[in-house]
C-alpha positions in Angstrom: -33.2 6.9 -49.0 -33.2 3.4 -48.6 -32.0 1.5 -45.1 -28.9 0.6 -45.3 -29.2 -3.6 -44.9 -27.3 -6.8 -45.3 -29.3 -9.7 -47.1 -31.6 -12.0 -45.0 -30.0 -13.6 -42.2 -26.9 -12.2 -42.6 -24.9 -10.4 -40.3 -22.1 -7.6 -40.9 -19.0 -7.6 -38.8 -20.1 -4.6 -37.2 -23.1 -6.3 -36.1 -22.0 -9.3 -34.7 -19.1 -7.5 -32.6 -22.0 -5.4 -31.3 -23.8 -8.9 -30.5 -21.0 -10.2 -28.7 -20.7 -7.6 -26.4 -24.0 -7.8 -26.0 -22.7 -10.7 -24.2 -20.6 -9.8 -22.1 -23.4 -7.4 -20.5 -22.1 -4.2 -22.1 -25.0 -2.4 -23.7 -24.3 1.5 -23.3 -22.3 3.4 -25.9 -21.4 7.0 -25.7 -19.9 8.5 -28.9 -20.1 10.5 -32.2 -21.0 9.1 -35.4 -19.1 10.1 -38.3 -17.7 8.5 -41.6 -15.1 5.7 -40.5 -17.8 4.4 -37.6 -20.7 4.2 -39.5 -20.9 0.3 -39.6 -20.4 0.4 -35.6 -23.0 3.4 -35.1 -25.6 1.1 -37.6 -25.1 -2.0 -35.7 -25.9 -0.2 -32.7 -28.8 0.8 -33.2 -29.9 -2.4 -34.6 -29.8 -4.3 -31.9 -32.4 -4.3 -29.4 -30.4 -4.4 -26.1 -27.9 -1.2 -27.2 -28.2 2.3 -26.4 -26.5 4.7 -28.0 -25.5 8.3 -26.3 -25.0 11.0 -28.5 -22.0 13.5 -26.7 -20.8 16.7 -28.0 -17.1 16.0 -27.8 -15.5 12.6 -28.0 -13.6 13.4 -24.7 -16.7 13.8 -22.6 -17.7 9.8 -23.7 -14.4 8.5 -22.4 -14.7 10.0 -19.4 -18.6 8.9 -19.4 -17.6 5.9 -19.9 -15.0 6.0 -16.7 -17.2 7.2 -14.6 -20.0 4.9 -15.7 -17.3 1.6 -14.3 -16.8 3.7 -11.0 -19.8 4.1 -9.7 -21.5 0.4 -11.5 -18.4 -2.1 -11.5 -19.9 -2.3 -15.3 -17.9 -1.4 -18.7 -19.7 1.0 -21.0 -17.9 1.7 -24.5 -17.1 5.3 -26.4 -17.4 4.8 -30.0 -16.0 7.3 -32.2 -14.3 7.9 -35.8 -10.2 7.4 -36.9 -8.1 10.1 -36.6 -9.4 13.3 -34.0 -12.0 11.6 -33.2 -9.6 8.7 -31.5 -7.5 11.5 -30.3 -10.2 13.4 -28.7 -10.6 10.0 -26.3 -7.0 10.3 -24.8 -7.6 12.6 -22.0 -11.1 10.8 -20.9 -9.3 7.4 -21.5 -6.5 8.3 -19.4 -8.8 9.0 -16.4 -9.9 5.5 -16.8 -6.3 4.4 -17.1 -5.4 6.5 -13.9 -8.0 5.4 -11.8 -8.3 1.1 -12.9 -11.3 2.0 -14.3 -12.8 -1.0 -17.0 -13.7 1.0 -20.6 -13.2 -0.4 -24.1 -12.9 2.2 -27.0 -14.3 1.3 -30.3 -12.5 3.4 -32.8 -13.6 3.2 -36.7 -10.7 3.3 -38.9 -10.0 4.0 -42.0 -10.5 1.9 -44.7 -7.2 1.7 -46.8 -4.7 2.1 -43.8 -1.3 3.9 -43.4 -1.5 5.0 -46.9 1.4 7.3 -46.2 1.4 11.6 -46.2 -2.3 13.1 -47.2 -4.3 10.3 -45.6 -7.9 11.7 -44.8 -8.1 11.4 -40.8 -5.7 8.6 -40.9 -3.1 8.3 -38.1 -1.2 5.0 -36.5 -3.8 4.3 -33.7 -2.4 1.1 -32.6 0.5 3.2 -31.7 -1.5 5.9 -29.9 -3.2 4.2 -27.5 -0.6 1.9 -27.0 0.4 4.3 -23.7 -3.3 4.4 -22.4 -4.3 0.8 -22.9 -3.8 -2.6 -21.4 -5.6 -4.0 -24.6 -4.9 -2.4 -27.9 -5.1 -4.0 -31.5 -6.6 -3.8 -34.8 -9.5 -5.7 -36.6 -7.4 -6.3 -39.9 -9.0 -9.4 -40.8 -12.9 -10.1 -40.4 -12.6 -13.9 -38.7 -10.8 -12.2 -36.0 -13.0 -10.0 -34.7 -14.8 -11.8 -32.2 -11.6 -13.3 -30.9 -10.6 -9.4 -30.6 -13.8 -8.2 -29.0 -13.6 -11.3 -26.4 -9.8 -10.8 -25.6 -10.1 -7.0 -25.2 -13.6 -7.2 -22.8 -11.5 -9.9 -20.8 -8.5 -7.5 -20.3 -10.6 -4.2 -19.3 -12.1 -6.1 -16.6 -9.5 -8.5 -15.2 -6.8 -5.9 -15.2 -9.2 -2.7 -14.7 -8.3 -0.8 -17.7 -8.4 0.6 -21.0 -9.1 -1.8 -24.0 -8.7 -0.3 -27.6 -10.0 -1.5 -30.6 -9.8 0.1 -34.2 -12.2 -1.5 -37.1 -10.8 -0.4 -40.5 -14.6 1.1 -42.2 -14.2 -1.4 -45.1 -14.0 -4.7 -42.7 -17.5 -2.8 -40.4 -19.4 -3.5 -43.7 -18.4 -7.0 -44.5 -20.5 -10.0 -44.0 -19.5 -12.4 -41.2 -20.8 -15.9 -40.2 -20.2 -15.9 -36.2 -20.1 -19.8 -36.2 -16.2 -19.6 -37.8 -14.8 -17.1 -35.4 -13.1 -18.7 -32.6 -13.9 -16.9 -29.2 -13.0 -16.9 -25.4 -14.8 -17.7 -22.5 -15.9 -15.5 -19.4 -12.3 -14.3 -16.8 -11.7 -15.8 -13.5 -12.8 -14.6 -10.4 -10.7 -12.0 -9.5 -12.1 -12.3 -5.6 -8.7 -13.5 -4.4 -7.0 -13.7 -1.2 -3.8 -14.6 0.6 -2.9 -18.1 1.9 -3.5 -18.5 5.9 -0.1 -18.8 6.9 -0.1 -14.2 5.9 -3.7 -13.9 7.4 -1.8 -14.9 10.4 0.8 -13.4 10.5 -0.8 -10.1 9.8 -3.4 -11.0 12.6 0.0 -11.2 15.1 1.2 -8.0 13.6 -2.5 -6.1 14.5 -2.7 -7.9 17.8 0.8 -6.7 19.1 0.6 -3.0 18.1 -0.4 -0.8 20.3 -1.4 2.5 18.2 -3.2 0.7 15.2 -5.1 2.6 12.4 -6.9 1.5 9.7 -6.9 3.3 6.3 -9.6 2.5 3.8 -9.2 3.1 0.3 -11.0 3.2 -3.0 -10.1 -0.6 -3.2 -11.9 -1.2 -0.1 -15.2 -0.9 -1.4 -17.9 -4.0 -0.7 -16.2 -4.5 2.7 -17.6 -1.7 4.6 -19.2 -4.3 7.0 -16.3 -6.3 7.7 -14.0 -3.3 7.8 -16.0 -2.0 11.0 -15.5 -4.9 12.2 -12.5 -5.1 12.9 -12.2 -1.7 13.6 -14.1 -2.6 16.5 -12.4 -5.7 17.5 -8.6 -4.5 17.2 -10.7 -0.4 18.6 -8.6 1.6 16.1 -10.1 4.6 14.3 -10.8 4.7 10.2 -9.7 7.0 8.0 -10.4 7.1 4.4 -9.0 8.4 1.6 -10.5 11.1 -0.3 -12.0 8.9 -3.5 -13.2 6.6 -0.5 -15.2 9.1 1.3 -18.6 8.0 2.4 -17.7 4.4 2.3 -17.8 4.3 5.8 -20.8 6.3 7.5 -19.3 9.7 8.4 -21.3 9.1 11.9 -20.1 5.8 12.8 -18.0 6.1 16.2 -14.8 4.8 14.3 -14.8 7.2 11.5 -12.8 10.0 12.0 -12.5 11.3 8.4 -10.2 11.8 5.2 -6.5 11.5 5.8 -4.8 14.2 2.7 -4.8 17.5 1.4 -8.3 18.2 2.5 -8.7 15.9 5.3 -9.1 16.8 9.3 -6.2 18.0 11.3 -6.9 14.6 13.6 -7.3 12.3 11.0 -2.8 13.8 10.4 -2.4 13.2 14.0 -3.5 9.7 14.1 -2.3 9.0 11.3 1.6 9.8 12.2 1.5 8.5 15.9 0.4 5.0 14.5 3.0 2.2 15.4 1.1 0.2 12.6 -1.4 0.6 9.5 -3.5 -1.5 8.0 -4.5 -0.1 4.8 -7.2 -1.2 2.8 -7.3 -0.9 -1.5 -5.5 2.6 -1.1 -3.7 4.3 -4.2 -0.7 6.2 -1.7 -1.6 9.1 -3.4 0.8 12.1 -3.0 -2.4 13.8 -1.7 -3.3 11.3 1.0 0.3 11.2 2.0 0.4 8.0 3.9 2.9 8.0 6.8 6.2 6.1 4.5 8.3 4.5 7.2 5.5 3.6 9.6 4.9 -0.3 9.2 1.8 -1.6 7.4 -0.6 -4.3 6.8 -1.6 -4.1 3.3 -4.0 -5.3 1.6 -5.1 -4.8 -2.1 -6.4 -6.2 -5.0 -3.2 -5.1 -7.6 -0.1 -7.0 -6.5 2.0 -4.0 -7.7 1.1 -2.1 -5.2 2.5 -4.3 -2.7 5.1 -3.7 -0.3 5.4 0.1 0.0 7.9 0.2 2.5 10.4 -2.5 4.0 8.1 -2.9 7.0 5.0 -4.2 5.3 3.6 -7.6 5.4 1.3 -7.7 1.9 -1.6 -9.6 1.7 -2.5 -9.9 -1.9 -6.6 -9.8 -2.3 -9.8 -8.4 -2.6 -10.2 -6.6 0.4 -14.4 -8.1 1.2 -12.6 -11.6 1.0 -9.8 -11.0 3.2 -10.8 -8.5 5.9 -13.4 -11.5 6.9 -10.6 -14.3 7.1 -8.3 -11.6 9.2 -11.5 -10.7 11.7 -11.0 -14.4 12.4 -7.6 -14.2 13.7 -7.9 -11.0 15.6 -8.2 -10.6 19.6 -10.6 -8.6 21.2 -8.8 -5.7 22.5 -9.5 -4.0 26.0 -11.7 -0.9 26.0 -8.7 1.9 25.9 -10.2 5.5 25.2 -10.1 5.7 21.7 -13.8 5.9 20.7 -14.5 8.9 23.3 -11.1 10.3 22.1 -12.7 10.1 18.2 -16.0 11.4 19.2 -14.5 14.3 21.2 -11.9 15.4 18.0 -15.3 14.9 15.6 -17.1 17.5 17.8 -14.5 19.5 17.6 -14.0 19.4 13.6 -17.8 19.9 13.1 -17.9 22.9 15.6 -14.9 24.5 13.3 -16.9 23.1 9.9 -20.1 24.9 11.4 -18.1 28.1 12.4 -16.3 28.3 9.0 -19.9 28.0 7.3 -21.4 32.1 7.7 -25.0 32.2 6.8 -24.5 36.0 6.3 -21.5 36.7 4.3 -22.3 37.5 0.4 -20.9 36.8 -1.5 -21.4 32.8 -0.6 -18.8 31.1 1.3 -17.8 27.8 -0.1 -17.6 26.2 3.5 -21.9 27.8 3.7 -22.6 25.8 0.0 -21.3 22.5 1.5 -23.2 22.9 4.6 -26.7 23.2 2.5 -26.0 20.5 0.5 -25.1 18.5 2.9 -28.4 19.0 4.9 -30.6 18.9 1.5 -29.2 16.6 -1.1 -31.3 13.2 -0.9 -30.3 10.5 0.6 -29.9 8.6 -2.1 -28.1 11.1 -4.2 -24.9 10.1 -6.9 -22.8 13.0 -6.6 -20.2 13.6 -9.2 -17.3 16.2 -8.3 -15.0 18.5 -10.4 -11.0 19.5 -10.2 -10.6 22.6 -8.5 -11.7 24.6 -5.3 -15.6 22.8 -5.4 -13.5 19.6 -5.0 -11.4 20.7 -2.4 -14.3 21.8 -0.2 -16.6 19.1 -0.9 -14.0 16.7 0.4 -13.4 19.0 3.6 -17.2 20.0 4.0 -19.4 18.0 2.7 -21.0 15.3 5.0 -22.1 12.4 3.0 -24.6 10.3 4.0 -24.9 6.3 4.2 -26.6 5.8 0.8 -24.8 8.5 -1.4 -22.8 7.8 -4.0 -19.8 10.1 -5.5 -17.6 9.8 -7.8 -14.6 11.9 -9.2 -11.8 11.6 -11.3 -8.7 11.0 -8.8 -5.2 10.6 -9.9 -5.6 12.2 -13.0 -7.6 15.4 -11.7 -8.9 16.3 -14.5 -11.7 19.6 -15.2 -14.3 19.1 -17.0 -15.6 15.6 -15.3 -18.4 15.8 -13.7 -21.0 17.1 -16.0 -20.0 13.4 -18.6 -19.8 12.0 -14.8 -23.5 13.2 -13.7 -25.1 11.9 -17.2 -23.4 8.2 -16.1 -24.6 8.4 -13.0 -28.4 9.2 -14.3 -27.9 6.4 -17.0 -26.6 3.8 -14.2 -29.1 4.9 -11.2 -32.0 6.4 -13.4 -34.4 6.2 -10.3 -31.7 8.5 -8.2 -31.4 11.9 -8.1 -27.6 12.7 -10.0 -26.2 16.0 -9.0 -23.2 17.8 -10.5 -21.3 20.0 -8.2 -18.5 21.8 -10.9 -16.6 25.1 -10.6 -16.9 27.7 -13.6 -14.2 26.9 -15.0 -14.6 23.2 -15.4 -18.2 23.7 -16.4 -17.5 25.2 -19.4 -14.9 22.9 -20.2 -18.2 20.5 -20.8 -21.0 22.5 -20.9 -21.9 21.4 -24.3 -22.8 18.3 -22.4 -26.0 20.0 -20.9 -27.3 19.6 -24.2 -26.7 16.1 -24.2 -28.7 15.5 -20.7 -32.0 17.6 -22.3 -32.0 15.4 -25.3 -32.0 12.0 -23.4 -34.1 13.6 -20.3 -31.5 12.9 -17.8 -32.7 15.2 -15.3 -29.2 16.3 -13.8 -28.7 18.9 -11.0 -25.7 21.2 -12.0 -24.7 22.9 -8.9 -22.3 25.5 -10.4 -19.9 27.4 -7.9 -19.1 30.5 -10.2 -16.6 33.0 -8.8 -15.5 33.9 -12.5 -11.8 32.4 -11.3 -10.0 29.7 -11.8 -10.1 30.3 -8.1 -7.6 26.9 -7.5 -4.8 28.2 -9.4 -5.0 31.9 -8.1 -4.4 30.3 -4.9 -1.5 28.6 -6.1 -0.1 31.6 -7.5 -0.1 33.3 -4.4 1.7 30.3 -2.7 4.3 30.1 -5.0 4.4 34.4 -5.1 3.7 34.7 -8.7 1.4 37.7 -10.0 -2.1 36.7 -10.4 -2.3 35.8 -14.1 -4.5 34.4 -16.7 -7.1 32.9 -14.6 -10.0 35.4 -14.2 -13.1 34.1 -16.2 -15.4 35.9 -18.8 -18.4 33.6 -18.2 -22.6 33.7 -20.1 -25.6 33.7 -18.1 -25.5 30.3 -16.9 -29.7 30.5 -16.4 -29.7 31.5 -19.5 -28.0 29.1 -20.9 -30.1 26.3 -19.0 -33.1 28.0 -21.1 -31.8 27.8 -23.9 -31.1 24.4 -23.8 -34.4 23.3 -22.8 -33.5 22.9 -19.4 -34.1 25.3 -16.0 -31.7 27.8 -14.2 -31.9 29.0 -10.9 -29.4 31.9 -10.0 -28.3 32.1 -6.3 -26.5 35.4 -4.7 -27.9 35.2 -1.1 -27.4 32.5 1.1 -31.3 32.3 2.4 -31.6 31.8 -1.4 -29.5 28.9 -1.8 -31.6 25.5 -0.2 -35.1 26.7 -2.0 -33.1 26.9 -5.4 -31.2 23.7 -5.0 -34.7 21.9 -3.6 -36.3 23.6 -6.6 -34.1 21.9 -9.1 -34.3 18.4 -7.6 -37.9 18.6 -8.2 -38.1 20.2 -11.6 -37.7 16.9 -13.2 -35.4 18.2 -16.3 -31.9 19.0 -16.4 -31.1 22.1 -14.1 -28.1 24.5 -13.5 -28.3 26.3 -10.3 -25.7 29.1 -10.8 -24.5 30.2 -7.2 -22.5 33.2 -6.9 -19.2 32.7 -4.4 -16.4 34.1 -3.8 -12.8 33.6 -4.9 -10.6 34.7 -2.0 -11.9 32.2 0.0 -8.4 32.0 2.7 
């Protein structure tokens, strides 16, 4: 068969959309071809700066694509078909919408819309992903489409979101001279800060208290450097939040580890005898539990956020331009115990970590796996995390060092993350090892997806934690005295699977067994699962 082809030195709409956000630096595309995206698949691969991912389900590229703005600052678009393909995006595309994360969907459409009852994959998409979005419209008319492409890309970055965009199949095909399309230019700098008159009066606030701590959050990101600083200056302790962990050096003097759910007993105790908090780009998660009445110095890039309780004084910024300006302002406190009081309660967490960690006990103990992987993952590593117990004790074992990355799907919590996760993490970092530490059960939620990272040789590390459980909900159960129920897994030979795939597997049921598996699969240079037998009664 012929290729498909406009005349000579013409473009289709398709094409120059794909162009255009070419120019705006956004040349990766996860997705599924199918009928009402074919223009937007073709113009892909025309063009010589786009590269197309093939995924196995349409939710696995949204949440590719989240992930992919996490760990890069860069948007990345899922392309898929009208109707279940468009659907299949929600859950991904909430993740992004959950955690400000920057991803424009490119839904096809079809070509004669809203037709009425018996339209072939034809629903109202404009009013689907209204929810999800902070950009959402339709390409009805072919001189618009560069207008659309510009306003949507400008939205998903200035306001961190979601931007949707449905191209009816019929209007993909049709020829379009760029030169008559009005466009946009580039969004402001969204490195903003408060005027001097709240530096300073946040500076007055930190120099009078007596009991400061400093929380960092997600937001806080780029201003590790400055952040220590005035850690130092003002000698208050940091904590971080849990999608912050590893910004600052889990050795540094001042760190003193996650505040939440699955934080240190001393990072609470701090925390709640603080007589003031400056807190740095965090969420106020229910899971990181922020003392509510105890009066803060905020800082954050999204003005909502703002003024969490009556006692706050908000400083409205990014947090690497206006933790410099507040450094300024603050005094030099006297030396008063707290960095020997930090490294004493650090001992003593590690010593409990250490003790919790049995070399001996088979099946693996959790607490044991985090241990190795702490001491054997490279240094330069991009870890991706799953929901469930291999989150939880990642984020209370794991030591991360200063030049990992990780990244995880927060607010939402959703299973099923980290394998789409691990392949964006390869694609961004392709000269770092990417490792995917998952539980069974979200695994094989996207396992298919292990397919995906053999065709593109993506040489992932899937560190599997398989205690044929949905070991996080048992728990639950228990602790709100229901019957165990529904959560026991009936699971394949995960080394087989890796085979079959065209990958390697590496099964681990002894815990001398575990670091020569996992070093073995860092060098195998193709996508590897390393299957590790645990155990599901872990408390």
């Amino acid at each position: 068969m012929d290729e498909k082809s406009t005349p000579a030195g013409e473009q289709t709409v398709a094409e120059v959309m794909v162009a255009e956000l070419a120019r705006w630096g956004i040349d990766l595309y996860f997705g599924v071809p199918g009928t009402s995206s074919l223009g937007i698949i073709d113009a892909v691969r025309k063009h010589p700066d786009a590269r197309f991912i093939q995924v196995r389900h349409e939710e696995n590229a949204a949440m590719a694509a989240s992930a992919y703005h996490k760990l890069t600052g860069k948007v990345a678009a899922c392309v898929t078909i009208a109707g279940p393909g468009a659907t299949n995006l929600a859950t991904g595309l909430y993740d992004a919408k959950e955690d400000r994360a920057a991803v424009l969907a490119i839904s096809g459409q079809v070509a004669g819309q809203y037709v009425g009852p018996g339209g072939f994959q034809e629903i109202d998409q404009d009013a689907f992903f209204r929810p999800v979005t902070v950009f959402n419209n339709t390409v009805h008319e072919k001189t618009r489409a560069l207008k659309l492409v510009d306003m949507a890309v400008r939205r998903a970055i200035v306001e961190r979101g979601v931007a949707q965009l449905s191209v009816p199949n019929n209007i993909q095909k049709e020829v379009l001279d760029p030169t008559c399309c009005p466009r946009e230019g580039p969004p402001p700098s969204v490195r903003i800060a408060p005027d001097d008159t709240q530096v300073r009066e946040a500076a007055r606030a930190l120099n009078a208290a007596t009991r400061p701590v400093i929380i960092a959050g997600w937001g806080a990101r780029g201003a590790t450097e400055s952040l220590l600083a005035v850690a130092g200056r003002i000698r208050a302790p940091v904590l971080t939040t849990y999608r912050a962990k590893g910004l600052v050096p889990e050795d540094h003097p001042w760190h003193l580890g996650v505040l939440g759910s699955v934080g240190t007993p001393a990072a609470r105790e701090w925390a709640t005898g603080a007589d003031l908090i400056l807190t740095c780009g965090v969420g106020f998660s229910s899971q990181t539990r922020v003392p509510a009445e105890t009066p803060l110095v905020q800082v954050d890039l999204d003005p909502v956020k703002l003024g969490k309780n009556r006692e706050t004084i908000a400083l409205w910024g990014d947090c690497a331009v206006v933790l410099p300006r507040l450094l300024q302002h603050l005094e030099e406190r006297e030396e008063n115990g707290a960095k020997e009081r930090i490294a004493g309660q650090k001992a003593e967490w590690l010593a409990q970590t250490a003790a919790e960690a049995d070399p001996t006990a088979v099946p693996i103990r959790p607490p044991y796996i985090m241990q190795v992987l702490s001491e054997i993952l490279p240094e330069d590593a991009v870890i991706s995390i799953d929901v469930g117990e291999n989150g939880w004790w990642f984020g209370r074992n794991f030591r991360m060092r200063p030049h990992q990355k990780f990244v995880m799907s927060g607010y939402l919590a959703t299973m099923g993350f980290a394998l789409p996760a691990a392949l964006a993490a390869r694609l961004a970092y392709p000269n770092r090892p990417a490792v995917c530490i998952t539980g069974d059960g979200g695994f094989t939620m996207a396992m298919a997806e292990f397919l995906t990272a053999v065709k593109y040789d993506l040489p992932v590390t899937v560190i599997v934690l398989n205690n044929h459980e949905l070991g996080m909900i048992l728990v639950e159960q228990r602790m709100e005295h229901y019957p165990n129920f529904g959560t026991e897994l009936h699971n394949p030979d995960f080394v087989d699977y890796a085979q079959a795939c065209g990958g390697q597997g590496f099964r681990v049921e002894r815990p001398d067994d575990l670091a020569p598996a996992v070093a073995e699969a860092l060098a195998a240079g193709v996508p590897a699962i390393v299957d590790v037998e645990t155990d599901p009664k872990r408390f």
